[in-house]
Biopython code that builds the backbone (N, CA, C, O; Angstrom):
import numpy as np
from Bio.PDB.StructureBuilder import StructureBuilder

atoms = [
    (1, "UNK", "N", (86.549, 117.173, 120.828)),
    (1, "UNK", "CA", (87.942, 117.354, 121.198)),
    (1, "UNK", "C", (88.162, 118.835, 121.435)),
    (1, "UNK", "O", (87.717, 119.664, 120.640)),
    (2, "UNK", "N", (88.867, 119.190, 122.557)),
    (2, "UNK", "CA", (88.376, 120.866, 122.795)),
    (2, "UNK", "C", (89.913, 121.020, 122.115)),
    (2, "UNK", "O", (90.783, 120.182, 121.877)),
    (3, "UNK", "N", (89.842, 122.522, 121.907)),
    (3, "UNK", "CA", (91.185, 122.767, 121.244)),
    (3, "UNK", "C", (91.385, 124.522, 121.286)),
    (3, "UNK", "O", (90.533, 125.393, 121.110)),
    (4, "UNK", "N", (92.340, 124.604, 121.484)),
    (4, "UNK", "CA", (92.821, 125.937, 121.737)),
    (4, "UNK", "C", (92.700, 126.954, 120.756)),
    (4, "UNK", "O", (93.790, 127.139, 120.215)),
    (5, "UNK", "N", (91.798, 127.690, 120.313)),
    (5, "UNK", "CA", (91.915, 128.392, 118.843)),
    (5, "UNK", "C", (92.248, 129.754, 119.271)),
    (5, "UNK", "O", (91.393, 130.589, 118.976)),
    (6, "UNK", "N", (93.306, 130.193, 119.910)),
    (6, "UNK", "CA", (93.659, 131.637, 120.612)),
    (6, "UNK", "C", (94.936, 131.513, 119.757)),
    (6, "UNK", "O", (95.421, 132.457, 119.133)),
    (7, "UNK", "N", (95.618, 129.807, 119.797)),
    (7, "UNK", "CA", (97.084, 129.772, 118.892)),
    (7, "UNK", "C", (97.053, 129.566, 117.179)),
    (7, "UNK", "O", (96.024, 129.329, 116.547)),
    (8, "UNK", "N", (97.916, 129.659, 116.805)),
    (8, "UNK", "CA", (98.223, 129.956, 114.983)),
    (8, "UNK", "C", (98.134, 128.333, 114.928)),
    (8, "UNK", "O", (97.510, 127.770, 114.029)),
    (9, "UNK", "N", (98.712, 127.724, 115.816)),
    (9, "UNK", "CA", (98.408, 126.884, 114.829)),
    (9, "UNK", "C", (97.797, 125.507, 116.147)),
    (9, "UNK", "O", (98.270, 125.303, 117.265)),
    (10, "UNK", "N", (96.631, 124.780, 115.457)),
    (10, "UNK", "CA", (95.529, 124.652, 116.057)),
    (10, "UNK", "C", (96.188, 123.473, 116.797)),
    (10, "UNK", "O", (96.768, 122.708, 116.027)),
    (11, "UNK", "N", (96.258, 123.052, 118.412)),
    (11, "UNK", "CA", (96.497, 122.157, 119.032)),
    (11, "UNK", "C", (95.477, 121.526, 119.938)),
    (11, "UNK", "O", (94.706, 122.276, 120.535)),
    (12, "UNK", "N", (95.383, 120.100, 120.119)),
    (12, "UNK", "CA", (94.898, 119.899, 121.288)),
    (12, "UNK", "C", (95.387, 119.754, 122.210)),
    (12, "UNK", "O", (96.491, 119.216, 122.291)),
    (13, "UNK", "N", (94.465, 120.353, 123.584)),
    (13, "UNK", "CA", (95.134, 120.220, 124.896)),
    (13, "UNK", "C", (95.168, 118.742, 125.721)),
    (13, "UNK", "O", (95.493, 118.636, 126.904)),
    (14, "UNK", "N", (94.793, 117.709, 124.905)),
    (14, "UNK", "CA", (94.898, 116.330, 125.428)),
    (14, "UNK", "C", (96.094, 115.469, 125.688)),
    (14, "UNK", "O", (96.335, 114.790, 124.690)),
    (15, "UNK", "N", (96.869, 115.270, 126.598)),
    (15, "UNK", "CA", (97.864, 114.348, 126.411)),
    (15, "UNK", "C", (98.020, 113.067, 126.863)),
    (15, "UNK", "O", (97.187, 112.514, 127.581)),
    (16, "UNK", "N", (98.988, 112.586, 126.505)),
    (16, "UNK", "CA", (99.063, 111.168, 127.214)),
    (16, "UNK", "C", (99.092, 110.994, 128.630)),
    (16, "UNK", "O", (99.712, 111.719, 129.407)),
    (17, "UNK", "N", (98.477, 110.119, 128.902)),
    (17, "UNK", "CA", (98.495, 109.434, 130.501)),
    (17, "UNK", "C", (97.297, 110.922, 131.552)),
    (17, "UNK", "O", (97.387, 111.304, 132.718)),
    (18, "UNK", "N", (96.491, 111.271, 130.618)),
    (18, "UNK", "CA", (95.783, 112.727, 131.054)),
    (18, "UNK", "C", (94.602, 111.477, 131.022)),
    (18, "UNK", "O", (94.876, 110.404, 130.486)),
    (19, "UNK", "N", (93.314, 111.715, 131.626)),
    (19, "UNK", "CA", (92.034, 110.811, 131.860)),
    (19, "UNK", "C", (91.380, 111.103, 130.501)),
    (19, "UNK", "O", (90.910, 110.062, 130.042)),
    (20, "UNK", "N", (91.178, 112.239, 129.646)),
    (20, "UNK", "CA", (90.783, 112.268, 128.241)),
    (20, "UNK", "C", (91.705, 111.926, 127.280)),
    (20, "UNK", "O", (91.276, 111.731, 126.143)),
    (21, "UNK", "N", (93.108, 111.789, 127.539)),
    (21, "UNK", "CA", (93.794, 110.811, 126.584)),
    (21, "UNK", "C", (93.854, 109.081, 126.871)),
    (21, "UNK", "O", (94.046, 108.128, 126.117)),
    (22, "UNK", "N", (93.640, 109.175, 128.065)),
    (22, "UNK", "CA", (93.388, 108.065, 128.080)),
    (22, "UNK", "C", (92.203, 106.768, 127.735)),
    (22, "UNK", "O", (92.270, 105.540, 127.694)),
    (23, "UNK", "N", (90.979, 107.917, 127.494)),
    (23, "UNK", "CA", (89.533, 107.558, 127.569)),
    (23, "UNK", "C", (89.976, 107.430, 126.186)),
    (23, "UNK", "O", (90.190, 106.254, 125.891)),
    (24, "UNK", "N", (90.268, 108.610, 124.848)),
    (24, "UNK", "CA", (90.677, 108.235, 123.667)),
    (24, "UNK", "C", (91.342, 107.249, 123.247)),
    (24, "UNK", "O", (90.848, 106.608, 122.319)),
    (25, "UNK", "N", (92.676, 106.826, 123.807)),
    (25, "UNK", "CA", (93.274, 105.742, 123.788)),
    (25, "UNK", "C", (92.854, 104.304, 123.657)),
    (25, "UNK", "O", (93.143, 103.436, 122.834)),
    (26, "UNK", "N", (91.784, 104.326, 125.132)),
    (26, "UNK", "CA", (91.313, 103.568, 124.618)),
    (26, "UNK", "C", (90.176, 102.860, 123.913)),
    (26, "UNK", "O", (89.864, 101.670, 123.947)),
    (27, "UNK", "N", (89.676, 103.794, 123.318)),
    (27, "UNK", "CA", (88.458, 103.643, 122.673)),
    (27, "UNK", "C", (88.723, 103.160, 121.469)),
    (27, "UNK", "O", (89.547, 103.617, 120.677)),
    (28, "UNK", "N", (87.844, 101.987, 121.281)),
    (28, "UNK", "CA", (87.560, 101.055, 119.830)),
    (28, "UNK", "C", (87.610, 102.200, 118.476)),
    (28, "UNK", "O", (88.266, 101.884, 117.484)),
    (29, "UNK", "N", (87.066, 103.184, 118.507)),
    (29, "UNK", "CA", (86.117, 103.928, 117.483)),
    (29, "UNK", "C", (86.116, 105.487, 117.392)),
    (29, "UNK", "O", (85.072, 105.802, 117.963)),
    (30, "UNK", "N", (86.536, 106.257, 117.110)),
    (30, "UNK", "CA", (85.640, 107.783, 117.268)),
    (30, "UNK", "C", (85.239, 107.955, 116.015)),
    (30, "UNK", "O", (85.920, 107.823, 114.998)),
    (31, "UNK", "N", (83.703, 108.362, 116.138)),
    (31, "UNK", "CA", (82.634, 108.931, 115.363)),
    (31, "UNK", "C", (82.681, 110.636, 115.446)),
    (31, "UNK", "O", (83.173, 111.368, 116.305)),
    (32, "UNK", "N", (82.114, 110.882, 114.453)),
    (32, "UNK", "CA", (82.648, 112.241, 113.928)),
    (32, "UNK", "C", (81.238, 112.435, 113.344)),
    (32, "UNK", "O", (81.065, 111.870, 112.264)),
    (33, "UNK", "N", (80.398, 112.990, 113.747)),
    (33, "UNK", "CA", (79.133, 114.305, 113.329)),
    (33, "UNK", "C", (79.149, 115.159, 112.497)),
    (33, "UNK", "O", (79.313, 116.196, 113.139)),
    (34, "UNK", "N", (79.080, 115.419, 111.390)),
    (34, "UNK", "CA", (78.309, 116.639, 111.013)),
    (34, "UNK", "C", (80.428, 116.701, 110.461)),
    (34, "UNK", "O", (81.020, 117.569, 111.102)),
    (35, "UNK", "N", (81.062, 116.150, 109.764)),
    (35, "UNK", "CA", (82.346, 116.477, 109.428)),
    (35, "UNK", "C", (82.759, 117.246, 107.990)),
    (35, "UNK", "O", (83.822, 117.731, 107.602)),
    (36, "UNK", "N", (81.281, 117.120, 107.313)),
    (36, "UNK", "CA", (81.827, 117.717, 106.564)),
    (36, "UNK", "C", (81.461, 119.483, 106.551)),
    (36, "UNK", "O", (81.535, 120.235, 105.579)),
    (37, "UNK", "N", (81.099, 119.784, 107.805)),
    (37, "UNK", "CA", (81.192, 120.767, 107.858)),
    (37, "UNK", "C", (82.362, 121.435, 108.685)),
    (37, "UNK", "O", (82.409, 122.644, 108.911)),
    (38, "UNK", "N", (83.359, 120.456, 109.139)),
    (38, "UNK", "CA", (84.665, 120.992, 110.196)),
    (38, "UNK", "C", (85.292, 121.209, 109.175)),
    (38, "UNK", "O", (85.256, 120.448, 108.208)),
    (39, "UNK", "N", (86.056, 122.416, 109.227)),
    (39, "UNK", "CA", (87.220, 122.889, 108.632)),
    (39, "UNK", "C", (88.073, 121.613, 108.457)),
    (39, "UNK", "O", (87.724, 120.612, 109.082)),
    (40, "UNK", "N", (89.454, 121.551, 107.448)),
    (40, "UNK", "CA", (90.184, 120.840, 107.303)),
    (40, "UNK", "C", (91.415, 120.532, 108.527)),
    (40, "UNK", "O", (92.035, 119.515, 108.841)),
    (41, "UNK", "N", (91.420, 122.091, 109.079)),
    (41, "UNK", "CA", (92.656, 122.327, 109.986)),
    (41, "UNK", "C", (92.240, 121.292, 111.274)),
    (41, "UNK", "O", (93.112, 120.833, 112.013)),
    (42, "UNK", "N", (90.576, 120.941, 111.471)),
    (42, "UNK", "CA", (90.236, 120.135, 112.855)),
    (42, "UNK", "C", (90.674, 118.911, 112.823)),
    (42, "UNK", "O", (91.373, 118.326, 113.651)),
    (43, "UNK", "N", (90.130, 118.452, 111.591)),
    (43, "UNK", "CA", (90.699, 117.401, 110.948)),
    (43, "UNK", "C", (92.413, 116.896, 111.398)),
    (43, "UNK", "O", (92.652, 115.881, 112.052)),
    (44, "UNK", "N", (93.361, 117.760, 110.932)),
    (44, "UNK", "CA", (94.521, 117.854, 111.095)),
    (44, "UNK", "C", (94.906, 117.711, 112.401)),
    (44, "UNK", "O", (95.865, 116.969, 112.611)),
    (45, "UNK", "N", (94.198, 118.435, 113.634)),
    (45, "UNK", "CA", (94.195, 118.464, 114.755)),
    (45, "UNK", "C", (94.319, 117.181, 115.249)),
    (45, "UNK", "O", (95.323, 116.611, 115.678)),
    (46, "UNK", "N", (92.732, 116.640, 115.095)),
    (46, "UNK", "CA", (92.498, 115.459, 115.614)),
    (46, "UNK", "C", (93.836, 114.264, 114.797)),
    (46, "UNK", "O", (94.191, 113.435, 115.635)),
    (47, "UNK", "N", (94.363, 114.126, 113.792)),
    (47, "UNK", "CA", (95.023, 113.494, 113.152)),
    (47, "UNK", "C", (96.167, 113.867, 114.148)),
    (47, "UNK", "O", (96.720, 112.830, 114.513)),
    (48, "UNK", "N", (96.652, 114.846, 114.650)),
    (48, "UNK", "CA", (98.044, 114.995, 115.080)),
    (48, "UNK", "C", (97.822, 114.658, 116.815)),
    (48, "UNK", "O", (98.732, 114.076, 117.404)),
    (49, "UNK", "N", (96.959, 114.938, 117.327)),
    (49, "UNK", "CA", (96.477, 114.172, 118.956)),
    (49, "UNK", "C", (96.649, 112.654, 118.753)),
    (49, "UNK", "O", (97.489, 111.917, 119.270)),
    (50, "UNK", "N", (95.670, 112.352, 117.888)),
    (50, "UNK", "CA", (95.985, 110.500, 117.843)),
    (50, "UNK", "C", (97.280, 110.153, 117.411)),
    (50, "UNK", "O", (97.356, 108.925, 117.376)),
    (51, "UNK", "N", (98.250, 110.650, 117.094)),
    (51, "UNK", "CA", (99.602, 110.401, 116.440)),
    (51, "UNK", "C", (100.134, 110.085, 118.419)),
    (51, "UNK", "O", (100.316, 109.049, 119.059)),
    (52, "UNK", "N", (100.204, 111.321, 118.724)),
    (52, "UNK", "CA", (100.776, 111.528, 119.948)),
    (52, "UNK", "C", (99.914, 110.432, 121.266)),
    (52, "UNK", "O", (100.320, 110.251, 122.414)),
    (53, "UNK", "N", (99.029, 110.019, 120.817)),
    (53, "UNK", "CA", (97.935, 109.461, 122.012)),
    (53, "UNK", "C", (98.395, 108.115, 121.921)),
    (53, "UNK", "O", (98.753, 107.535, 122.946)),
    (54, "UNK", "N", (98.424, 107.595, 120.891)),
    (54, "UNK", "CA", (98.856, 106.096, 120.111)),
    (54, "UNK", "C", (100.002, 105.901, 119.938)),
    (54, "UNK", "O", (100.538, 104.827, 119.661)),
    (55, "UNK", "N", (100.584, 107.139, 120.116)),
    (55, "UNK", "CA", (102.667, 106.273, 119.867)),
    (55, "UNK", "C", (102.807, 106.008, 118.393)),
    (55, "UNK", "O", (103.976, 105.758, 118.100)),
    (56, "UNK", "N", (101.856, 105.982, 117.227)),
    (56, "UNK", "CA", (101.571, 105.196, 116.049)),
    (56, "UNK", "C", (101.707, 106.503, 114.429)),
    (56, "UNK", "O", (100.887, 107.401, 114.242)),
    (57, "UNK", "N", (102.786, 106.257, 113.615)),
    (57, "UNK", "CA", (102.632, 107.199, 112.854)),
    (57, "UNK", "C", (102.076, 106.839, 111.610)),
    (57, "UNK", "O", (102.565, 107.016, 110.495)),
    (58, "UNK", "N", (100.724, 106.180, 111.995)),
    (58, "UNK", "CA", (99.743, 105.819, 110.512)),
    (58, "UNK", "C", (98.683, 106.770, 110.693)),
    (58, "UNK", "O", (98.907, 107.459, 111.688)),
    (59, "UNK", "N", (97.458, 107.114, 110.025)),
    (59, "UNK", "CA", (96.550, 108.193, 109.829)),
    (59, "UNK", "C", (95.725, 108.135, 110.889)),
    (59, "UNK", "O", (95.107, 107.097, 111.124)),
    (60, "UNK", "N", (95.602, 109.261, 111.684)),
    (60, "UNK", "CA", (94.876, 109.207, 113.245)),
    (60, "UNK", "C", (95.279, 108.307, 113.955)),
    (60, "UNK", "O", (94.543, 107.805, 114.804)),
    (61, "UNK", "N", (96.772, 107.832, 113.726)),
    (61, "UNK", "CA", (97.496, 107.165, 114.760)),
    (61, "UNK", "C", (96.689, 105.474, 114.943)),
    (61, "UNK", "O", (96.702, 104.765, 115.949)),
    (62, "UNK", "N", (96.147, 105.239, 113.831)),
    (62, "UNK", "CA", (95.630, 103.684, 113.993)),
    (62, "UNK", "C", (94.023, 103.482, 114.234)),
    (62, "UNK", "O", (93.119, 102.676, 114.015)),
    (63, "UNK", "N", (94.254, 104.641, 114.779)),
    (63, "UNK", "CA", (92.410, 104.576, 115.305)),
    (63, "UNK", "C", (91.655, 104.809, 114.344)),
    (63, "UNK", "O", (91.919, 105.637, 113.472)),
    (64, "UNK", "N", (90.223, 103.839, 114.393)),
    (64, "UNK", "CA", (89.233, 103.760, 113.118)),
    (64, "UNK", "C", (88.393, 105.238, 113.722)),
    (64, "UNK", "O", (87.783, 105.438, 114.772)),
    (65, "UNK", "N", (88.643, 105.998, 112.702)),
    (65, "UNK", "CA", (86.958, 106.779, 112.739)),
    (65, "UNK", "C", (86.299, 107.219, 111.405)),
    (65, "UNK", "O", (86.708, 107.415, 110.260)),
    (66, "UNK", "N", (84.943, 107.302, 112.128)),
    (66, "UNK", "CA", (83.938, 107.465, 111.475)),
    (66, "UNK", "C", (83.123, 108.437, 110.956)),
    (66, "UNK", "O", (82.210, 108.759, 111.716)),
    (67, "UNK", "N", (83.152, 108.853, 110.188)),
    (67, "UNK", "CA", (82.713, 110.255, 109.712)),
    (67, "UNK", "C", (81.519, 110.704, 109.046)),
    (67, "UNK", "O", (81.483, 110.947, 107.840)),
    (68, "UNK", "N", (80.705, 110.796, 109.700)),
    (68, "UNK", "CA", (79.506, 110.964, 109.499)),
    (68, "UNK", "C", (78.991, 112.320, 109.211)),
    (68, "UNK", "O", (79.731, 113.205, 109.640)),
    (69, "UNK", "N", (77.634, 112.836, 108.437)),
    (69, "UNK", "CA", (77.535, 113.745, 107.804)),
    (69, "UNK", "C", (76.660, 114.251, 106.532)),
    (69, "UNK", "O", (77.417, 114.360, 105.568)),
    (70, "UNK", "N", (75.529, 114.545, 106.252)),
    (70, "UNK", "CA", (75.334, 114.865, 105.033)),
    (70, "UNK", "C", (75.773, 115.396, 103.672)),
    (70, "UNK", "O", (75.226, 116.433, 103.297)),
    (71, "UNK", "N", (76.590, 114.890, 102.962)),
    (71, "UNK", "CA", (77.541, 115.587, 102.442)),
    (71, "UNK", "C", (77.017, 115.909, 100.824)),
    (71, "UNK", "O", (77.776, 116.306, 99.940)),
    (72, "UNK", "N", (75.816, 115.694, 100.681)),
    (72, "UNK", "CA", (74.903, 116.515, 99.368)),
    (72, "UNK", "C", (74.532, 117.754, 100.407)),
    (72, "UNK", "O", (73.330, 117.995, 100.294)),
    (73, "UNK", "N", (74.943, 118.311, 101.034)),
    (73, "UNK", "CA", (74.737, 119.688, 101.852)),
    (73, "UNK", "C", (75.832, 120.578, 101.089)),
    (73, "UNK", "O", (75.470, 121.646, 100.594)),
    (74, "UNK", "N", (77.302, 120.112, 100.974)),
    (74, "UNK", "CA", (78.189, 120.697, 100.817)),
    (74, "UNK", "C", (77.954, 121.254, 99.540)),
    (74, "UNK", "O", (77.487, 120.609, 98.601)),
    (75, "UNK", "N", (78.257, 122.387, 99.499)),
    (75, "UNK", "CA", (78.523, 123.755, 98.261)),
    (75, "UNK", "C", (79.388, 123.194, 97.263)),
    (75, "UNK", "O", (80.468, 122.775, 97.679)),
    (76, "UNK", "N", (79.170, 123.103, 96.145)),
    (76, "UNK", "CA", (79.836, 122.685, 94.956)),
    (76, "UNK", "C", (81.094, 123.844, 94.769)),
    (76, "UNK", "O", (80.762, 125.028, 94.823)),
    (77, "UNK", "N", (82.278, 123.561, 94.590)),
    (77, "UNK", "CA", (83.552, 124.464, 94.454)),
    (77, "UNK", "C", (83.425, 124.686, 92.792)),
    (77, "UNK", "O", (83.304, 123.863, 91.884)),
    (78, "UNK", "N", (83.502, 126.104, 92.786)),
    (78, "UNK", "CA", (83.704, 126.425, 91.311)),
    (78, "UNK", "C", (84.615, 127.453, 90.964)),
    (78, "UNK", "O", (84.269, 128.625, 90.813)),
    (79, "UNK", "N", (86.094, 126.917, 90.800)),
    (79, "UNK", "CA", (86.893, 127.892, 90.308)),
    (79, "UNK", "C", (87.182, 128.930, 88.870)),
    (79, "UNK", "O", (87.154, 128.943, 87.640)),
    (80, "UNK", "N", (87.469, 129.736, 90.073)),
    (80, "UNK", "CA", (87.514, 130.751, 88.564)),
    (80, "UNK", "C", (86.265, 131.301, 88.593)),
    (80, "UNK", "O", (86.055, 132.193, 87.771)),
    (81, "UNK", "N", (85.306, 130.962, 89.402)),
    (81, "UNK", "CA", (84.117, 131.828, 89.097)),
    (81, "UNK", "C", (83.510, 133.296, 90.597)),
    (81, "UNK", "O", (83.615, 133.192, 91.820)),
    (82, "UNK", "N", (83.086, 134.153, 89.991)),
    (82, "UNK", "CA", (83.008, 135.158, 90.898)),
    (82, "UNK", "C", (81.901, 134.427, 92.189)),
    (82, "UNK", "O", (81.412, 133.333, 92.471)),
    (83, "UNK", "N", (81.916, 135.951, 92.738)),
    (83, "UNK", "CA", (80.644, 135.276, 94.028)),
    (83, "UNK", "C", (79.354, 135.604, 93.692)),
    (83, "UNK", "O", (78.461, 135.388, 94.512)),
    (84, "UNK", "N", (79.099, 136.102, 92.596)),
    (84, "UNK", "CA", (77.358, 136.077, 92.120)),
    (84, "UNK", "C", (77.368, 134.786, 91.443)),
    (84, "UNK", "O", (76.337, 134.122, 91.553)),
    (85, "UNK", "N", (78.176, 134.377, 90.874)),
    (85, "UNK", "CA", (78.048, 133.016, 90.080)),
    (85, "UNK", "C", (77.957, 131.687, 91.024)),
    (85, "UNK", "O", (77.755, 130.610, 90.463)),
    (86, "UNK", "N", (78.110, 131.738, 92.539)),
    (86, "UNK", "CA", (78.683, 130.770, 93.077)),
    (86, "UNK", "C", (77.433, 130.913, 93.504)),
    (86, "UNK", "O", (76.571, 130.120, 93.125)),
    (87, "UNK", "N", (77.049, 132.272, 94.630)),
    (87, "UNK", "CA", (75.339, 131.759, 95.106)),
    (87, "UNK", "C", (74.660, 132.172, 94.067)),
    (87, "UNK", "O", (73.442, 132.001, 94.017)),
]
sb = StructureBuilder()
sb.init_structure("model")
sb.init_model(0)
sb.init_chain("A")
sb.init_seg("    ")
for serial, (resi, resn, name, xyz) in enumerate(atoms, 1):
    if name == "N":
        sb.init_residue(resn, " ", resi, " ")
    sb.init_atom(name, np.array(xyz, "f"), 0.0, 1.0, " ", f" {name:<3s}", serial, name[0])
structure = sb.get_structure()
């Protein structure tokens, strides 16, 4: 999903009745790669495009996706602790 990261706050340039909102629209499924390494804000992104793509104000606008990912990769969060303690 391409997205504008020049603005504060992160949008996609996809809209309705556009040939990539429409290809989204109507697609069964979007699969998602490697997610747990996208920031939270993409996340949000994509959640607020499918709102607007679908007409639908349930989570990613109705659409099933799939989120795929190694996620014993991800860095264990340890608060309160410095940055020699963390690596």
């Amino acid at each position: 999903v391409p997205v504008n990261e020049n603005n504060e706050i992160l949008q996609s340039p996809i809209q309705p009745g556009t040939p990539h909102g429409e290809l989204i629209r109507n697609a069964s499924l979007i699969i998602w790669d490697e997610a747990p390494m996208a920031n939270r804000v993409f996340l949000t992104c994509v959640d607020d495009m499918c709102h607007l793509l679908m007409n639908h104000d349930t989570t990613f606008g109705g659409k099933v996706i799939i989120l795929l990912g190694d996620f014993h990769q991800m860095c264990p969060v340890i608060h309160g602790s410095s940055r020699s303690q963390i690596v």
